[in-house]
C-alpha positions as CSV (number, residue, x, y, z in Angstrom):
1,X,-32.6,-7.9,-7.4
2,X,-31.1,-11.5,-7.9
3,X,-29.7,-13.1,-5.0
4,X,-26.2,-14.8,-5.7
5,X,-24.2,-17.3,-4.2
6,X,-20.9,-15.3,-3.9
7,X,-17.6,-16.7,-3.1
8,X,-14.8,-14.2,-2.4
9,X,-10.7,-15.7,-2.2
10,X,-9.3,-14.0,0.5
11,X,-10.0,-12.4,3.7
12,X,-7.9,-9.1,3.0
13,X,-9.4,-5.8,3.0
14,X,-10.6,-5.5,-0.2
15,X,-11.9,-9.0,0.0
16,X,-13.7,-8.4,2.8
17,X,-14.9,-5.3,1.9
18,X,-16.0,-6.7,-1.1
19,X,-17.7,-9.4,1.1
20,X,-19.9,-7.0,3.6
21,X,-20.9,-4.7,0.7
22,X,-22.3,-7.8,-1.2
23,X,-24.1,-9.4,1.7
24,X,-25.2,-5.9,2.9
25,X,-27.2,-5.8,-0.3
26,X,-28.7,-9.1,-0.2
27,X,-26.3,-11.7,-1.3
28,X,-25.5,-15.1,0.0
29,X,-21.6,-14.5,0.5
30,X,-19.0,-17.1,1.4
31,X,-15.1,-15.9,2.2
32,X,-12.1,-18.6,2.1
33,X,-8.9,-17.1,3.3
34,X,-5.8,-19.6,3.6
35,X,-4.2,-17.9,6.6
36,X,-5.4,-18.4,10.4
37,X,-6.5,-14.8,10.7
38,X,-8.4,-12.2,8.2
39,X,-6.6,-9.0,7.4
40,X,-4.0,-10.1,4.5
41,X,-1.2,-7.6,4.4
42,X,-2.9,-5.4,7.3
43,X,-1.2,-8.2,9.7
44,X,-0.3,-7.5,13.4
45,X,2.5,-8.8,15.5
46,X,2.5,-9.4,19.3
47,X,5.6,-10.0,21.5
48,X,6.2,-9.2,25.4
49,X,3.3,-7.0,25.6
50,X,4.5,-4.9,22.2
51,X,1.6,-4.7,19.3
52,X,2.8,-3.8,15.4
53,X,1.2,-3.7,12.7
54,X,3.7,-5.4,10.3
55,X,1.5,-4.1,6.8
56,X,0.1,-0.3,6.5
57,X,0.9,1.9,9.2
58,X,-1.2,5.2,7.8
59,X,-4.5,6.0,7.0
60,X,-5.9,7.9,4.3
61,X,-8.8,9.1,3.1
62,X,-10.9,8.1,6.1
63,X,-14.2,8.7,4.4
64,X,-13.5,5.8,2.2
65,X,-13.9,3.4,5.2
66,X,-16.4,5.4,6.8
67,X,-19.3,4.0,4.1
68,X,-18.4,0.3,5.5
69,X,-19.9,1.7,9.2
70,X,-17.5,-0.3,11.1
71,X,-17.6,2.3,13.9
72,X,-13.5,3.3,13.5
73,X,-12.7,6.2,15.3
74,X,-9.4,8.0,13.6
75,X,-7.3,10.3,15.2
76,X,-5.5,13.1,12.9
77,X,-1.9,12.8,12.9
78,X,0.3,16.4,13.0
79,X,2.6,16.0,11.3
80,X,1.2,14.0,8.6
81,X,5.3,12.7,8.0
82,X,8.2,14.0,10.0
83,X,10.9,14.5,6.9
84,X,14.7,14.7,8.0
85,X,16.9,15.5,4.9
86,X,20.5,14.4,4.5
87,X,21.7,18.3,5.4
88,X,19.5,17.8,9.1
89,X,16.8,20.0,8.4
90,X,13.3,18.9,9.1
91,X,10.2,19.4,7.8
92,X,6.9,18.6,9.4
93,X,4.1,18.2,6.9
94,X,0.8,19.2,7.6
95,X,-3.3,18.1,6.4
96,X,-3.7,22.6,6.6
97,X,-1.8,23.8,3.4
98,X,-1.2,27.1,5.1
99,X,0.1,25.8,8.0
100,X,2.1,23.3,5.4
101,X,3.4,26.4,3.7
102,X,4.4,28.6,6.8
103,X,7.0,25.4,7.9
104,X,7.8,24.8,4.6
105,X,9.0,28.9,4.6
106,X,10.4,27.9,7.8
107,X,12.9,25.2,6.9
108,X,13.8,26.0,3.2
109,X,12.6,29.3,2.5
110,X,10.4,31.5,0.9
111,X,11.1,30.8,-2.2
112,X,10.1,27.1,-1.4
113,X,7.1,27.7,-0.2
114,X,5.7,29.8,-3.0
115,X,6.7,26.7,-5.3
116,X,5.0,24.1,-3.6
117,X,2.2,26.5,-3.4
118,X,2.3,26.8,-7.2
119,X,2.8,22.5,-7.7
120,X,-0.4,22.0,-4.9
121,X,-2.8,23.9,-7.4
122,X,-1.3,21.1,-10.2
123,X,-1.8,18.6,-7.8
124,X,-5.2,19.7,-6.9
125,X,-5.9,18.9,-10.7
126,X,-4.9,16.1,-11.4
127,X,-6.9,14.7,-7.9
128,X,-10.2,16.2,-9.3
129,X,-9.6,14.6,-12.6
130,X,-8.8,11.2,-10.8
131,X,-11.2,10.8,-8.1
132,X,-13.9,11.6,-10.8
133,X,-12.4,9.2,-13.9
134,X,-10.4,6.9,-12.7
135,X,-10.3,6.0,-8.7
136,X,-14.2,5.2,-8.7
137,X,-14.9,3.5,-11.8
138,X,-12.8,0.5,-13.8
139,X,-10.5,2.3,-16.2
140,X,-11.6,1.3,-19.7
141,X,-10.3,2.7,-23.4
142,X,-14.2,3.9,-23.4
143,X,-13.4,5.8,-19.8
144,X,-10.1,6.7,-20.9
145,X,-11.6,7.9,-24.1
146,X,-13.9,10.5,-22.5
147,X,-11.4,11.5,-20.4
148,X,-9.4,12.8,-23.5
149,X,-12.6,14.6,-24.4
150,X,-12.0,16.7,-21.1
151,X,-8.9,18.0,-22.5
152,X,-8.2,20.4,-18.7
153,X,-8.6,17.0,-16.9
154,X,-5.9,15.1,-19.6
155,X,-3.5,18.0,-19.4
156,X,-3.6,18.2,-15.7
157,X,-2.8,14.3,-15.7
158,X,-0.3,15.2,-18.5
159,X,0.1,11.7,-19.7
160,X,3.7,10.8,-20.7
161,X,5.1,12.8,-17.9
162,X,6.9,11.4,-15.1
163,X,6.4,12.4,-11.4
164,X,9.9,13.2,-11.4
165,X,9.2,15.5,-14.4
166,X,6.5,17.3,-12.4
167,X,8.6,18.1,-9.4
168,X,11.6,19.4,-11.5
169,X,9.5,21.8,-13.6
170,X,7.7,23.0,-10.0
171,X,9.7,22.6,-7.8
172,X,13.0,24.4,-7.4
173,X,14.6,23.0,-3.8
174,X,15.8,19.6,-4.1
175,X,14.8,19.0,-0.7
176,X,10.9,19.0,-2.0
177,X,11.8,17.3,-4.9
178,X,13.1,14.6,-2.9
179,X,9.9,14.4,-0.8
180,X,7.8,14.3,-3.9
181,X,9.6,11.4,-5.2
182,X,8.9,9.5,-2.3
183,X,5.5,9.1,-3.0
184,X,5.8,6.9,-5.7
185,X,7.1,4.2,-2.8
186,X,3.8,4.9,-1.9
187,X,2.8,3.0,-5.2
188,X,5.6,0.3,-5.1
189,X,7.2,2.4,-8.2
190,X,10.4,5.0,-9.1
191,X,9.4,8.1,-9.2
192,X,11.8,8.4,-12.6
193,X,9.0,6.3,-14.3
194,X,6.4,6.8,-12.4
195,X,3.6,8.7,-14.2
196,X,3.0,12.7,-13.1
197,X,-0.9,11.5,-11.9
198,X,1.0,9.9,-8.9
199,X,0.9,13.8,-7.4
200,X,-2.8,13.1,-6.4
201,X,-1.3,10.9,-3.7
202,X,0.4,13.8,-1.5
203,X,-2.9,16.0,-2.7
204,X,-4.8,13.1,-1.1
205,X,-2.7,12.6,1.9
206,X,-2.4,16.4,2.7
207,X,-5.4,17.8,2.2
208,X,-7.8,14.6,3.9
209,X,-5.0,14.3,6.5
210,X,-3.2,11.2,7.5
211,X,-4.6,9.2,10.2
212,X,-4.1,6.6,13.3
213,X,-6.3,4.0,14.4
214,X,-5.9,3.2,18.5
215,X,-4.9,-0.1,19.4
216,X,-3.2,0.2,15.7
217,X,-4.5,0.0,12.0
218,X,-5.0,-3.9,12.5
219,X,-7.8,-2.7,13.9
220,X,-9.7,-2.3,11.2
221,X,-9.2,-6.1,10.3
222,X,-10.9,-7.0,13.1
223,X,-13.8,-5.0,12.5
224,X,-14.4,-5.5,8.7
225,X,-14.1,-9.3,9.9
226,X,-16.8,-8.8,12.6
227,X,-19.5,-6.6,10.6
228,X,-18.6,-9.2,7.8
229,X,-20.2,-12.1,10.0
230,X,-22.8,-9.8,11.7
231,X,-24.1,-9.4,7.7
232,X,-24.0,-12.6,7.1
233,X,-20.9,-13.7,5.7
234,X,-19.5,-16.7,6.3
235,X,-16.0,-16.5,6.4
236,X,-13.7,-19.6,6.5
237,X,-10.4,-19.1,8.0
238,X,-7.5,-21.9,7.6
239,X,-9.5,-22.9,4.1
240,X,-7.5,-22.7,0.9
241,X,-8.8,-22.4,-2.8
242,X,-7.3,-24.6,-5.2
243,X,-9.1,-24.1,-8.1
244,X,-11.8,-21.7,-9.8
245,X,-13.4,-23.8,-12.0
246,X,-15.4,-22.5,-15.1
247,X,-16.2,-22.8,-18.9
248,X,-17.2,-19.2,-20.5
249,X,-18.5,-18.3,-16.7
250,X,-17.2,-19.6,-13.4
251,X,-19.3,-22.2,-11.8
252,X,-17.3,-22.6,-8.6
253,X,-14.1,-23.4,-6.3
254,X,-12.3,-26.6,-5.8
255,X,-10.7,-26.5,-2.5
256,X,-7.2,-28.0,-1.4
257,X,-9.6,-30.5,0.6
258,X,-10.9,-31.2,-3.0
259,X,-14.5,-30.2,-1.9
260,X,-16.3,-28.2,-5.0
261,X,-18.0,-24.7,-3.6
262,X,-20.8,-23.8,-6.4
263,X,-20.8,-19.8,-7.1
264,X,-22.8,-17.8,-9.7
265,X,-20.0,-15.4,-8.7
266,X,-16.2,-15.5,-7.3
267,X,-14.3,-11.8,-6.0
268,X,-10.7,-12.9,-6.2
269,X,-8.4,-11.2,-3.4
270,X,-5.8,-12.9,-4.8
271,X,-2.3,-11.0,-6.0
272,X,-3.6,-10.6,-9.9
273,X,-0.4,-12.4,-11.2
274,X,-1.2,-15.8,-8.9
275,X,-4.8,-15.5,-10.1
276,X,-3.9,-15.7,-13.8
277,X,-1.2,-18.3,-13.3
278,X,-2.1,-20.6,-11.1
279,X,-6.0,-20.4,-10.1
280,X,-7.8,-20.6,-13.9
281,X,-8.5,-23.5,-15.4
282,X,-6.0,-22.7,-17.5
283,X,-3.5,-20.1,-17.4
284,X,-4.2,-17.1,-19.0
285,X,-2.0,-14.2,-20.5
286,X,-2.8,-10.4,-18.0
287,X,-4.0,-7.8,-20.6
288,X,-2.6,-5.0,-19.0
289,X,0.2,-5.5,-16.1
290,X,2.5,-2.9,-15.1
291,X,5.8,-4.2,-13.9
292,X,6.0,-5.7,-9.6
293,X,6.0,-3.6,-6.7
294,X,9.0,-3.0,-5.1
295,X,9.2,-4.9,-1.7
296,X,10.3,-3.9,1.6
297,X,12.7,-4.7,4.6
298,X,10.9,-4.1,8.1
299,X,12.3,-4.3,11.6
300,X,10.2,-4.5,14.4
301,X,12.1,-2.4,17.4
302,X,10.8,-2.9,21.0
303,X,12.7,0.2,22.4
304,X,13.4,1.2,26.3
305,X,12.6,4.5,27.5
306,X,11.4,7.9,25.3
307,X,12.6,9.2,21.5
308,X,10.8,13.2,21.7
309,X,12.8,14.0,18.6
310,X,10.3,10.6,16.7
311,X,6.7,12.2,15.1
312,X,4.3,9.7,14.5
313,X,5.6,8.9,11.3
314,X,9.4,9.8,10.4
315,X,11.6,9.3,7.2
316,X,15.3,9.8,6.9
317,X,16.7,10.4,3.5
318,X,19.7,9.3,2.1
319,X,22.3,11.7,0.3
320,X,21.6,9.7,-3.0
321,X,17.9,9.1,-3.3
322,X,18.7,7.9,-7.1
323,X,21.1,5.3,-5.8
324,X,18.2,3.6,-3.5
325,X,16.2,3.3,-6.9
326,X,19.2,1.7,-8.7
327,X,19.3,-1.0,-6.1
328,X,16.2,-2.0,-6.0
329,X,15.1,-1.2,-10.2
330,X,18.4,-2.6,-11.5
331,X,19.1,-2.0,-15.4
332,X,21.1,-3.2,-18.1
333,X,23.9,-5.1,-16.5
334,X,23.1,-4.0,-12.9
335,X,21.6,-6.6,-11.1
336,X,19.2,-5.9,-7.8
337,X,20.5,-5.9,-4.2
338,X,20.0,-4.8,-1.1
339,X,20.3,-0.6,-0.9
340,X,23.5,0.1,0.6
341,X,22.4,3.6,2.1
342,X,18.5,3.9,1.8
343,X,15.8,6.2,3.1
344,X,14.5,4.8,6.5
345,X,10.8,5.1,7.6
346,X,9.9,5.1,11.1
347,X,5.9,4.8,12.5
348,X,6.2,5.0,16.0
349,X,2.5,5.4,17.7
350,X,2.7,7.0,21.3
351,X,-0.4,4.9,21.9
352,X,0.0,3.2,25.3
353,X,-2.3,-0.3,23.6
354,X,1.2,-0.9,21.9
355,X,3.9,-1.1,23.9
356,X,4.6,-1.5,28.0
357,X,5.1,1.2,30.1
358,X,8.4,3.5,29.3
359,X,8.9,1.2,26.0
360,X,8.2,2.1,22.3
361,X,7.4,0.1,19.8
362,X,9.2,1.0,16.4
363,X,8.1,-0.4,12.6
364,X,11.3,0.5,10.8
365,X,11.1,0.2,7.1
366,X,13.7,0.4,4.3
367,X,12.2,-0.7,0.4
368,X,14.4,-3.0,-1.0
369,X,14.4,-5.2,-3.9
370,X,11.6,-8.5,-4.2
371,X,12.8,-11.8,-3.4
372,X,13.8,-14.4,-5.7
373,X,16.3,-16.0,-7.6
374,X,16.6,-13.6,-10.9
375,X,18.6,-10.6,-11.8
376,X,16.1,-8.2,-10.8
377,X,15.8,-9.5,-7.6
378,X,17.3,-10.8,-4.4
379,X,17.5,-14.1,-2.4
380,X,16.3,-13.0,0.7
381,X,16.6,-16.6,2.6
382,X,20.3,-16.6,1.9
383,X,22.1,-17.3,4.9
384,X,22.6,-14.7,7.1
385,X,21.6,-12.0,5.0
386,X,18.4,-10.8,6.7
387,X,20.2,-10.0,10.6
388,X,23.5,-8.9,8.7
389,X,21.3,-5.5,6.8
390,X,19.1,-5.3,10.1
391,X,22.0,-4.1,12.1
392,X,23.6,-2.6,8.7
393,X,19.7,-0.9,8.3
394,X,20.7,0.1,12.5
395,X,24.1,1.8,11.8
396,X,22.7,3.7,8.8
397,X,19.7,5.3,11.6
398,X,22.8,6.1,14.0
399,X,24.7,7.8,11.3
400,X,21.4,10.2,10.8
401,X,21.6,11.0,14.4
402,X,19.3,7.9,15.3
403,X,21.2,5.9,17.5
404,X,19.4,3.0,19.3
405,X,21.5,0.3,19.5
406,X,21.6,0.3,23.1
407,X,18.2,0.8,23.7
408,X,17.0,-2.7,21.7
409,X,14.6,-5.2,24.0
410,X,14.6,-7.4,20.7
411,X,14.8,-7.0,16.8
412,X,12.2,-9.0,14.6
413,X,12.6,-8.9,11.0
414,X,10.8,-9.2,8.6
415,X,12.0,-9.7,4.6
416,X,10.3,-9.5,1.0
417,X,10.7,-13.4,1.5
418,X,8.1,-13.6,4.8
419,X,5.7,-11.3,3.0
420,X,5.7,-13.8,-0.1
421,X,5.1,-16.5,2.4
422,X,2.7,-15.3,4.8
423,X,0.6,-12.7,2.6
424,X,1.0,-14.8,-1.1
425,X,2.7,-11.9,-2.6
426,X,4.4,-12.9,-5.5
427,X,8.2,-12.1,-4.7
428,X,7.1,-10.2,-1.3
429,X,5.9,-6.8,-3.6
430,X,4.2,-4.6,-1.3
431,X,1.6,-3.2,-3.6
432,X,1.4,-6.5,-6.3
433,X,1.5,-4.2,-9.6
434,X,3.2,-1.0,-9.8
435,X,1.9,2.2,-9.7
436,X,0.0,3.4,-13.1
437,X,-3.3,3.7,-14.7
438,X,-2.7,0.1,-16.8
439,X,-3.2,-2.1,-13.6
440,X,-5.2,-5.4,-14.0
441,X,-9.0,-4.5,-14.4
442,X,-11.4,-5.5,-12.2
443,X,-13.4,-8.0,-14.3
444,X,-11.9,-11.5,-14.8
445,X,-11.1,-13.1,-18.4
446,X,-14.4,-15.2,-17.4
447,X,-17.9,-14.1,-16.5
448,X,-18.6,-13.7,-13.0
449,X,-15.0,-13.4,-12.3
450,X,-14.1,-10.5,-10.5
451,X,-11.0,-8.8,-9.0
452,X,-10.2,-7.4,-6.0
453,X,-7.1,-5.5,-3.8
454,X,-3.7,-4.3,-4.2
455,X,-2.6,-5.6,-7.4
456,X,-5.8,-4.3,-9.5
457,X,-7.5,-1.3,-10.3
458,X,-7.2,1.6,-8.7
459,X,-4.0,0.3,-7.0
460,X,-2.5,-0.4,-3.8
461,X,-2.7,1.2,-0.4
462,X,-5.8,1.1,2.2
463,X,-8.2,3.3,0.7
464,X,-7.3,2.0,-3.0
465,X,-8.5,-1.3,-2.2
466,X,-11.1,-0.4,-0.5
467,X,-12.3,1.5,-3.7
468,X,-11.7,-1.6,-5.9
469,X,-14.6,-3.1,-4.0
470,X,-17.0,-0.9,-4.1
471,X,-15.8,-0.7,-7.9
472,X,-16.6,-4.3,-7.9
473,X,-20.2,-4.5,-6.1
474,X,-21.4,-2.2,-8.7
475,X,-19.8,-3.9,-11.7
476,X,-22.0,-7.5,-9.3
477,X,-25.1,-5.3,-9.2
C-alpha cells in the first residue's frame, strides 16, 4: 500500500471518521476544523449544570459506528418516538414489529395495523435494495444502471413515486400517513416530493431500533476525536482552510494564516455547496444537487420538576401537516416564513449526566424555513423574531396539552441563523442537500478530492455520514 499525506476539512463526524479509518490503515492524516471543538453539527450545550446536545438527538443503526471501535455503549430506546396526533391519541412506536403492530391495533385499530403490516413488507424492500446499491457504494449511472437490471429492486424503489404516494396507496388512517410523512424531515425534504425510497428510513429506524448514548449523543464526538489522535491523526482545532489548491489533482491547503499544507489527498467535510463555491481554485458548477435542507428552530428548556406523560423522544402534530410544508417550501407567490402551527419534537433523556436533580433538560424542535434574505427563505436575525416564535413555539406545546410555561429555569434558542454561523451550513439547513438519490458524489471535480458528510452521498443523518466515509476510504484505497 502507498502511504499518503491526507488532509481532511473538518472535524465533523464524517470527517473524522473519514480521518481514523484512513490513519487506521496506514496513512499520514492531518484534520483542520475552524471551530474550537470537533463534532460539527453533533455540538453540545452546557448551562447551570444542564447538558444538550443542540445537533442529533437519536441514533440509528448502531452497527454502523460499532466498526469505528470507539467503545459506545447504546441503550435501546422503547418507544422508538412517542407520536401524539391532533385528535390526542398516542402512539408509541416500537424496534419489535409485532409489538409495533399490537399498539398500532391499540390506538387506531385493526384495520390499521393490518395496513402498516402490508406497507412494512414494501418497506422491507426497498431497504434491501438500498443498503445493497446505494447506501454503501457512490451512486453512479453505471450503479444506477445495474440496479435497473434488478427489475424487483427498481420496482420496490418505484422511482418517480413520492413518499407521500406510498403512504396513500398503503396506508388507509391518516394518522399513519401523517407519521410516514414525517420521515422525510428526517432527510431535510417534503414528503410531497420526496421520493417513495425514503420508506427505508422508518424500516431502518424500526427494525435496528433507535438508540441513546449516556451522558448524550455528543458523546460520540468526543470519542471519534480521541481514537482519532490515539491513530495518529493530528487534528488541528481553531485552524481554518482557506483554500484547496490544485491543477488536474489537488496538491494542497492554503490556510487563513496563509501557511500551504501539501496533500496527495484532501476529504472535504465541508457543506458540498461552500466547497464548490468558495474553496476551489475556481468555482465550479455541482453536477447533481438536489434543492437545501429545510432548517430548524430549537429551544433548549431547563425544566423544574417531572413530565411522566414525555417518552424519550415525543412529536406533536399539527392539525395541518400540509400547511407546515407550505411555510417552510413556499411556491409560486408564497414566500417562506416561520410555520404558524408546526409539529413540535421533544427529546428529553431521563439520564441524570444531563440535568440537576428534579430538573429536565428539554431539546424542543420545530423545522422551519433556512435563513436568508430571499423569498424562499427567512431573516432569522431580524429583531425580535427569534424570542417572539420561542414563546409562540411555547403556547402552541400548551395548546397540545403541554403546558410548561411556569416550569422554565431558562430558554436558549437556537435559529437556522446560529446553525449557519457556528456549524457553516449554508442558510442553517440541517442536512445540506435534500433528501434523494442525486446528492453530490463523493469524488471531487479534481483528483484526490474527496467528499465527505451531510450534504453528499448517501445523505444526512448520523449513520449516513458515517457511511460516506467508509464510502470514501475505499474510493482512497
Amino acid at each position: 500500500m502507498t502511504v499518503r499525506d491526507i488532509v481532511v476539512i473538518g472535524a465533523g463526524v464524517g470527517g473524522m471518521a473519514a480521518a481514523l479509518r484512513l490513519a487506521s490503515a496506514g496513512h499520514r492524516v492531518t484534520v483542520f476544523e475552524r471551530s474550537a471543538q470537533p463534532g460539527g453539527k453533533l455540538a453540545v450545550f452546557e448551562r447551570d449544570g444542564y447538558r444538550f446536545d443542540t445537533g442529533p438527538s437519536l441514533l440509528t443503526l448502531p452497527q454502523v459506528f460499532e466498526e469505528l471501535g470507539l467503545g459506545l455503549r447504546p441503550e435501546p430506546l422503547d418507544p422508538v418516538v412517542r407520536h401524539v396526533f391532533p385528535d390526542g391519541v398516542v402512539l408509541d412506536s416500537s424496534s419489535v414489529h409485532e409489538v409495533f403492530l399490537e399498539r398500532i391495533a391499540t390506538a387506531l385499530g385493526g384495520n390499521a395495523a393490518a395496513d402498516w403490516d402490508q406497507f412494512w413488507r414494501r418497506a422491507a424492500r426497498i431497504w434491501r435494495a438500498s443498503w445493497d446499491a446505494v447506501l454503501q457504494q457512490p451512486v453512479t449511472a453505471a450503479s444506477l444502471a445495474r440496479m435497473s437490471w434488478r427489475l424487483g429492486d427498481l420496482a420496490a424503489i418505484a422511482p418517480g413515486r413520492s413518499l407521500r404516494a406510498l403512504g396513500r396507496r398503503h396506508l388507509r388512517d391518516p394518522r399513519l400517513r401523517m407519521m410516514l410523512d414525517r420521515y422525510a424531515t428526517y432527510t431535510g425534504t417534503d414528503p410531497r416530493r420526496a421520493p417513495a425510497a425514503l420508506a427505508a428510513i422508518p424500516y431502518a429506524e424500526l427494525t435496528h431500533g433507535g438508540w441513546y448514548l449516556p451522558g448524550g449523543l455528543g458523546t460520540i464526538a468526543t470519542a471519534l476525536h480521541a481514537e482519532s489522535v490515539a491513530a495518529g491523526v493530528r487534528v488541528n482545532l481553531g485552524t481554518e482552510v482557506a483554500a484547496i489548491e490544485a491543477d488536474t489533482a489537488v496538491r494542497g491547503v492554503r490556510l487563513t494564516s496563509g501557511r500551504f499544507v501539501p496533500a496527495d489527498v484532501v476529504v472535504s467535510n465541508v457543506d458540498a455547496v461552500s466547497l464548490y463555491r468558495d474553496l476551489l481554485p475556481a468555482p465550479k458548477p455541482l453536477a447533481r444537487l438536489a434543492d437545501r435542507s429545510l432548517a430548524g428552530f430549537v429551544l433548549l428548556l431547563g425544566v423544574r420538576g417531572r413530565t411522566p406523560e414525555l417518552a424519550h423522544h415525543t412529536v406533536f402534530f399539527p392539525r395541518d401537516y400540509d400547511a407546515e410544508f407550505d411555510a417552510i417550501f413556499p411556491g409560486p407567490g408564497r414566500r417562506a416564513r416561520p410555520v404558524p402551527d408546526p409539529a413540535v419534537f421533544v427529546t428529553r433523556a431521563d439520564d441524570p449526566a444531563v440535568r440537576p436533580d428534579g430538573r429536565e433538560a428539554w431539546f424542543v424542535l420545530v423545522n422551519a424555513p433556512r435563513h436568508g434574505s430571499a423569498w424562499s427563505a427567512v431573516d432569522w436575525r431580524r429583531p425580535g423574531l427569534a424570542g417572539a416564535y420561542a414563546d409562540h413555539v411555547l403556547d402552541v406545546l400548551a395548546r397540545r396539552g403541554l403546558d410548561v410555561r411556569d416550569r422554565l429555569e431558562f430558554v436558549e434558542t437556537r435559529t437556522p441563523a446560529d446553525l449557519a454561523e457556528a456549524a457553516a451550513a449554508p442558510g442553517g439547513s440541517i442536512y445540506g442537500t435534500a433528501g434523494g438519490l442525486l446528492r453530490p458524489g463523493n469524488r471531487g471535480p479534481v483528483d484526490g478530492l474527496f467528499l465527505v458528510g451531510g450534504s453528499v452521498h448517501p445523505g444526512g443523518g448520523l449513520p449516513m455520514v458515517a457511511l460516506s466515509a467508509k464510502i470514501v476510504t475505499r474510493l482512497i484505497r
